[in-house]
C-alpha positions as CSV (number, residue, x, y, z in Angstrom):
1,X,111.2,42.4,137.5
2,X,113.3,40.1,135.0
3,X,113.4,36.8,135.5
4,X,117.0,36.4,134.0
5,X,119.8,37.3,135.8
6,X,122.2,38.1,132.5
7,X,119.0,40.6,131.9
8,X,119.0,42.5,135.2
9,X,122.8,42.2,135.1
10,X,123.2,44.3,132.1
11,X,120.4,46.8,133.3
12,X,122.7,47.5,135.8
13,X,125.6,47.9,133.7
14,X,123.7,50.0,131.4
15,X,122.6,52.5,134.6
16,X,126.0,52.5,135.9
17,X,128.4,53.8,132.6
18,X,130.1,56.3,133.1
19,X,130.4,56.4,136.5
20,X,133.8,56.3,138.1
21,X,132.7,54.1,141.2
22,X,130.0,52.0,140.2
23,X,129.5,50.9,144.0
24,X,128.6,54.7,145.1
25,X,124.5,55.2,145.2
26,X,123.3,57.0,141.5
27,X,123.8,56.4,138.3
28,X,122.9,57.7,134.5
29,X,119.1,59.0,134.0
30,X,119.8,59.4,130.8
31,X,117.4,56.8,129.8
32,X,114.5,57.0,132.3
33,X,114.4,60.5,130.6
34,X,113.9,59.5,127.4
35,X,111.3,56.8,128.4
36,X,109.3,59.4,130.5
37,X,109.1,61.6,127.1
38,X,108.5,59.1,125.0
39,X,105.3,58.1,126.8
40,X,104.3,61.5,127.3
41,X,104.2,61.6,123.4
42,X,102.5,58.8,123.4
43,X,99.5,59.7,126.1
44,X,98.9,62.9,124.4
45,X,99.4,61.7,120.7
46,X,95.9,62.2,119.3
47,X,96.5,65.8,119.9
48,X,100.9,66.5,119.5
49,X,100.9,68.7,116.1
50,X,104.5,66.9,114.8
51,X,105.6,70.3,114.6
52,X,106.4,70.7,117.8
53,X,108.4,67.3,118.1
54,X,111.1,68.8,115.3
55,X,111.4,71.9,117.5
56,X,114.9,70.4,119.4
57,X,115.5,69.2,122.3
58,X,112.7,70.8,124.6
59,X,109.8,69.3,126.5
60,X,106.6,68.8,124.8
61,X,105.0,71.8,126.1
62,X,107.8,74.0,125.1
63,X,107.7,72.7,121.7
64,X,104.2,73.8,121.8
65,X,104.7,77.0,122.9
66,X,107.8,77.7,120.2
67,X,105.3,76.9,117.4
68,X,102.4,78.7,118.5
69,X,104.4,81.8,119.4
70,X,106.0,81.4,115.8
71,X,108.9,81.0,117.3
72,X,110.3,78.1,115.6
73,X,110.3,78.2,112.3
74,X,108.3,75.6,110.6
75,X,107.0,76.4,107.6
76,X,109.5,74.7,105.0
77,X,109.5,72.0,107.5
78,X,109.1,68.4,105.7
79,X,108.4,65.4,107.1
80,X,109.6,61.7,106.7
81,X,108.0,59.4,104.7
């Protein structure tokens, strides 16, 4: 819950772009998507090899599975600083 209205106002916004009819029930997961990934990355991070976050835009265990199959190719893969 936020306590300021302006706040929860602009959540709503936020959840509602794009649509055509912002009355009509729905709006843009978009973010909630993000957020659930994001903390899955976070749960399991002891044990994510940061390969398998530079594989695209696929789940975490798919990202697994394309480096351990060798299917992503990795190996002049560097990393930030």
């Amino acid at each position: 819950f936020l306590d300021s209205e302006e706040d929860r106002w602009d959540y709503c916004l936020r959840a509602k772009r794009g649509l055509s009819d912002s009355s009509a029930p729905g709006g843009l997961s978009k973010d909630q998507m993000y957020l659930t990934g994001a903390m899955q990355i976070l749960e399991e991070r002891k044990t994510v090899d940061p390969c398998w976050l530079y594989c695209g835009k696929v789940s975490l265990a798919d990202g697994k599975r394309l480096c351990e199959e060798q299917t992503a190719r990795v190996a002049d893969l560097k990393y930030p600083r």
